[in-house]
MARFISE-481608 format. One record per residue (C-alpha): residue in three letters; x, y, z. Coordinates in steps of 0.25 Angstrom, whole numbers, padded with zeros to 4 digits, always signed. Layout:
ALAXYZ;...
! end
This chain:
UNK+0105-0280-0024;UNK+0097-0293-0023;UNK+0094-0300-0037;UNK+0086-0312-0041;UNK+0084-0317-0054;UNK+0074-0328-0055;UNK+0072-0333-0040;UNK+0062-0346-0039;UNK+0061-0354-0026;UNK+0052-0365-0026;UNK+0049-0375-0016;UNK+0043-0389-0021;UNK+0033-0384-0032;UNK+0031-0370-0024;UNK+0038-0359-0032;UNK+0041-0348-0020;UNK+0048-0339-0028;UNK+0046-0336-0043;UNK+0058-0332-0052;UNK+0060-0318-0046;UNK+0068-0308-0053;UNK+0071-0296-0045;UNK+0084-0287-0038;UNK+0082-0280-0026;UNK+0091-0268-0028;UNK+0098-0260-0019;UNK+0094-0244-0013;UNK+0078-0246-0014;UNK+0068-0255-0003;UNK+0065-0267-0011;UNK+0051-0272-0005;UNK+0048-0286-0008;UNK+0034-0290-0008;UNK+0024-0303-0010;UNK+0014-0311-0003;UNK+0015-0322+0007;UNK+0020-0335-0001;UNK+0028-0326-0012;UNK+0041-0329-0010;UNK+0047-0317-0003;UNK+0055-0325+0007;UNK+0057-0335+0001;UNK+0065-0325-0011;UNK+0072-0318+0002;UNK+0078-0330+0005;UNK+0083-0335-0008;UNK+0088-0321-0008;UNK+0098-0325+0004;UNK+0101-0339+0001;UNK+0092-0344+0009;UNK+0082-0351+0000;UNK+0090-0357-0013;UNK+0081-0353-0025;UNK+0077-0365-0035;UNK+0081-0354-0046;UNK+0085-0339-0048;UNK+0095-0333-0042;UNK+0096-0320-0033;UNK+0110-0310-0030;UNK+0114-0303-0019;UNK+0124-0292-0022;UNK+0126-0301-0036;UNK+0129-0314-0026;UNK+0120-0326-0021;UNK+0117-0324-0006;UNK+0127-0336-0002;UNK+0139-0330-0009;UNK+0139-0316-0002;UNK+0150-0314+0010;UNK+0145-0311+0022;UNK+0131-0309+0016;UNK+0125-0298+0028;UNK+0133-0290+0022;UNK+0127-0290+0009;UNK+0112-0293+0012;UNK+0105-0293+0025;UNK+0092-0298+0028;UNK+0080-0301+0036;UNK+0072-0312+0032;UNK+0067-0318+0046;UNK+0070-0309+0059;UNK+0067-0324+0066;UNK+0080-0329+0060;UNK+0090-0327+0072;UNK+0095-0332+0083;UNK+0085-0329+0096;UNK+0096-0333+0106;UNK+0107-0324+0101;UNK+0106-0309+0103;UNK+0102-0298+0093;UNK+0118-0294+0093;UNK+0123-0309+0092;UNK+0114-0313+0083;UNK+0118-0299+0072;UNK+0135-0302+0077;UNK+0132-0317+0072;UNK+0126-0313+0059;UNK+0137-0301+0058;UNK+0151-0311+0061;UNK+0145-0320+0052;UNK+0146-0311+0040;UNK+0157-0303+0044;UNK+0150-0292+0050;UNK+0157-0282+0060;UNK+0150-0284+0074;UNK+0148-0269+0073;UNK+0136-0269+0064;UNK+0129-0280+0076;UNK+0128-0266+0082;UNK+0125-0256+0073;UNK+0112-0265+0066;UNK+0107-0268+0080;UNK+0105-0253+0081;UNK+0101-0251+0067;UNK+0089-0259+0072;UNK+0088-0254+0087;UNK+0091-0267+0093;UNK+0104-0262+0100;UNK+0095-0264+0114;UNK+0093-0278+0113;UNK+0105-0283+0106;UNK+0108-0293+0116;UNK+0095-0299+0117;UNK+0091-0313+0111;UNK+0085-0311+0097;UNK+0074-0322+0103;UNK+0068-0313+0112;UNK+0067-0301+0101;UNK+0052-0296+0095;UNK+0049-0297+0080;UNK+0054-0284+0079;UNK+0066-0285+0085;UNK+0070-0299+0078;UNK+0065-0290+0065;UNK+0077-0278+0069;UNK+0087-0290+0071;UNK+0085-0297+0058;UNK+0085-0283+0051;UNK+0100-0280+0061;UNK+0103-0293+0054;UNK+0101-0287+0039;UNK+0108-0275+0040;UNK+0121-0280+0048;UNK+0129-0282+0037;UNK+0124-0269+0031;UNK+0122-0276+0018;UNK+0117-0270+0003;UNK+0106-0279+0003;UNK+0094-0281+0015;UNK+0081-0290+0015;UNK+0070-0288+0023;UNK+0058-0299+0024;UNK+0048-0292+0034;UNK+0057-0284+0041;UNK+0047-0276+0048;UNK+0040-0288+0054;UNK+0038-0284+0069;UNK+0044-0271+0068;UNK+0036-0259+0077;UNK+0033-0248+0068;UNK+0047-0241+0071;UNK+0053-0252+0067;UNK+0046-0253+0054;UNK+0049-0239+0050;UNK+0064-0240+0054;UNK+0066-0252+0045;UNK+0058-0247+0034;UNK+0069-0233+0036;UNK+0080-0245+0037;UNK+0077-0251+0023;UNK+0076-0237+0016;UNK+0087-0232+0022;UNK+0095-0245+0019;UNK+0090-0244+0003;UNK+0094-0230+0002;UNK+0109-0236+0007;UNK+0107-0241-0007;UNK+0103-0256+0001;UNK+0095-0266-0006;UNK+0085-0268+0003;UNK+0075-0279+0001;UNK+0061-0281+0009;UNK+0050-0290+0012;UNK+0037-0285+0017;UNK+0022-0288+0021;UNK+0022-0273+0026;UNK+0016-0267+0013;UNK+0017-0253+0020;UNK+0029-0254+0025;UNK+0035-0260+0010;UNK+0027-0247+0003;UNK+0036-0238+0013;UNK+0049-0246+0012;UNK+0052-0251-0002;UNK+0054-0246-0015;UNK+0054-0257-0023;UNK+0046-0270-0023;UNK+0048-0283-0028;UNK+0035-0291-0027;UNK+0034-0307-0028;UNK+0021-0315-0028;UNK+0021-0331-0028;UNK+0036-0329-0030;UNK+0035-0322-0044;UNK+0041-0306-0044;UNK+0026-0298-0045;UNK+0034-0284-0044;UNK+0047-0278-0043;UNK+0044-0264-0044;UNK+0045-0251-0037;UNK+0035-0248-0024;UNK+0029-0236-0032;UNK+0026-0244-0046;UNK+0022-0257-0038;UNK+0010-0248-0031;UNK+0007-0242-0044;UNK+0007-0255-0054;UNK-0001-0262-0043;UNK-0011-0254-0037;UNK-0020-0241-0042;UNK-0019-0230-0041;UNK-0029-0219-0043;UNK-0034-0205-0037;UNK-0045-0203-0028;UNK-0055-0191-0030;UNK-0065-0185-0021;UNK-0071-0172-0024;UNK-0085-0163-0020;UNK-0087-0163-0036;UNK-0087-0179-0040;UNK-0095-0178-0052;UNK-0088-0166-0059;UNK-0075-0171-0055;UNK-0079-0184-0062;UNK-0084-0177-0074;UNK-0071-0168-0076;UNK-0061-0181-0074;UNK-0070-0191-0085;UNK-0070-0179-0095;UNK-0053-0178-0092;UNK-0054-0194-0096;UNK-0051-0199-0079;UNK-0059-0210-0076;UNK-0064-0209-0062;UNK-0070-0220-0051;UNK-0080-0217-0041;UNK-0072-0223-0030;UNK-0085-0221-0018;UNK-0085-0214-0007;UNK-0087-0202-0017;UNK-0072-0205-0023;UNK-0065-0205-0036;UNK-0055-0211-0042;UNK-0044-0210-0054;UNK-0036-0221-0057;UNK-0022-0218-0059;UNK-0014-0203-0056;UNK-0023-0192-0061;UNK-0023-0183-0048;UNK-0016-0172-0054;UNK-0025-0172-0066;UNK-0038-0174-0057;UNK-0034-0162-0048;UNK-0031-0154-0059;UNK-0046-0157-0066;UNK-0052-0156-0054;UNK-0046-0142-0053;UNK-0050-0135-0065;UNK-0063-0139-0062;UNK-0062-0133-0049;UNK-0066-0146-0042;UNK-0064-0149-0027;UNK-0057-0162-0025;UNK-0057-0167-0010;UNK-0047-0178-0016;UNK-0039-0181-0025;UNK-0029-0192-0021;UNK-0019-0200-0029;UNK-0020-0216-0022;UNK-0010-0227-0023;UNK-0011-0242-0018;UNK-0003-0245-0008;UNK+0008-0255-0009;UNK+0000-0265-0004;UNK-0013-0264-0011;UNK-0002-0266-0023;UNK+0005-0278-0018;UNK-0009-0283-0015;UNK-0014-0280-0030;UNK-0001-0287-0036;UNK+0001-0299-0027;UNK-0014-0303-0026;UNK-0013-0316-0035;UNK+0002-0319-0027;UNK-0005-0321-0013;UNK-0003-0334-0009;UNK-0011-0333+0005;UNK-0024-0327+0005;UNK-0033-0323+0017;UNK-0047-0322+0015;UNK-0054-0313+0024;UNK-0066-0319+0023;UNK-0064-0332+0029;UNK-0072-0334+0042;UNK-0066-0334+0056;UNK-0069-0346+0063;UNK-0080-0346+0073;UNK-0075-0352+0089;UNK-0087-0360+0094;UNK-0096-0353+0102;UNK-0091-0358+0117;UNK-0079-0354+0112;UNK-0083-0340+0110;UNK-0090-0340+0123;UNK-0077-0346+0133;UNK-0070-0332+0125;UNK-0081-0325+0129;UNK-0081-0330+0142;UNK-0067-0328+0142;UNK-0068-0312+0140;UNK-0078-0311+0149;UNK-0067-0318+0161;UNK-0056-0306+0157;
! end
């Protein structure tokens, strides 16, 4: 279990993390969630002794990150697949992290085929796609085959079979009764992955709730209606007390979960219904909905593209015409 109690980082008059109170416990997919800017790596880091915090405290297993003996074997983590060695190989660079904390030279061999780089074991990390960097820092997490692991965008550069094998590994790890804990951009893959999010905006704690009553307390949800009979399905739901929106497009809609009781109506009215469908956001509409006042960079689609001169376009017109 990883637990912090009252986590602040600040930098000069910058407060990047914001008294956060939250356990990351084990045998579920903790997703953890936040804008640009809010904090999250910086609170991964102060997680791993990395970052000293100016107040708080946060436990590993009970213990601060720099007391715990041959700490892979505790928690494992993938913070920057980038952070390696890119003259040593795959092998060397996992057998240095191993004999460093006491770890047979066995497990070099079995995490390198947990993540199917057993075929290029010997070749320099430097020469290795983001992909493959990604499958050598996620080798790295599990080789001491620790209770705890952290992920911070470990799908980064990961083909589609690579996405769904390390979204099967963290499911598989939490049902080992792990704590795994994971930071993602990937709103789908985080609504297929975890099952409980901890959500931080400007560094202040904004959830800490399960995937289904995030989506729920965040987002509507409501029934949409289409039928052949609008107007009497609309008189026999207002004289039952359901208040209905005309949607468009010849739709209606119900807030809240009254399919059953729509159906039923409908029913013993003998009214055809061409839909009756219960709709939820999804976990990012919700995410979008709660963080909207935390964004701390803001696009804005409307700001015009800048113009080249007009010789300019004509030496790339000229151009396409010489191909």
């Amino acid at each position: 279990m990883i637990e912090l109690e009252g986590l602040t980082k600040r930098y000069g008059d910058k407060v990047a993390v914001n008294n956060l109170t939250f356990a990351v416990r084990p045998g579920i997919v903790t997703g953890f969630l936040g804008p640009n800017g809010a904090g999250k790596s910086t609170t991964m880091r102060m997680m791993l002794g990395l970052d000293r915090p100016t107040a708080g405290d946060v436990r590993i297993d009970g213990q601060h990150y720099d007391q715990l003996k041959d700490p892979l074997t505790y928690i494992g983590a993938l913070l920057d697949a980038k952070a390696m060695h890119g003259g040593r190989s795959a092998f060397n660079h996992l057998l240095c992290l191993a004999q460093s904390n006491c770890i047979p030279n066995s497990r070099v061999h079995e995490v390198l085929d947990t993540v199917g780089l057993t075929a290029v074991a010997k070749k320099k990390a430097k020469g290795f796609s983001l992909g493959m960097g990604q499958r050598l820092g996620i080798a790295g997490a599990l080789l001491g085959d620790p209770r705890i692991l952290m992920f911070d965008e470990p799908v980064n550069g990961l083909d589609p079979e690579g996405i769904h094998w390390i979204r099967n590994l963290m499911k598989s790890l939490a049902a080992q009764g792990r704590t795994v804990f994971v930071s993602s951009h990937l709103m789908s893959e985080m609504a297929l992955t975890a099952d409980h999010l901890v959500v931080i905006g400007q560094g202040r704690l904004l959830a800490d709730t399960s995937m289904a009553d995030f989506i729920q307390q965040n987002s509507r949800s409501y029934v949409r209606i289409r039928t052949p009979h609008r107007e009497r399905l609309l008189d026999v739901l207002h004289q039952a007390g359901i208040t209905v929106v005309e949607s468009g497009n010849g739709t209606l809609e119900v807030d809240g979960g009254k399919s059953e009781q729509i159906g039923e109506l409908a029913a013993q009215h003998q009214l055809a219904l061409h839909e009756l469908s219960p709709q939820q956001a999804s976990l990012e509409e919700a995410f979008m909905q709660l963080t909207a006042e935390s964004v701390e960079y803001h696009a804005h689609s409307d700001t015009p593209l800048p113009v080249a001169p007009a010789e300019q376009q004509q030496g790339w017109g000229d151009g396409w015409k010489k191909d």
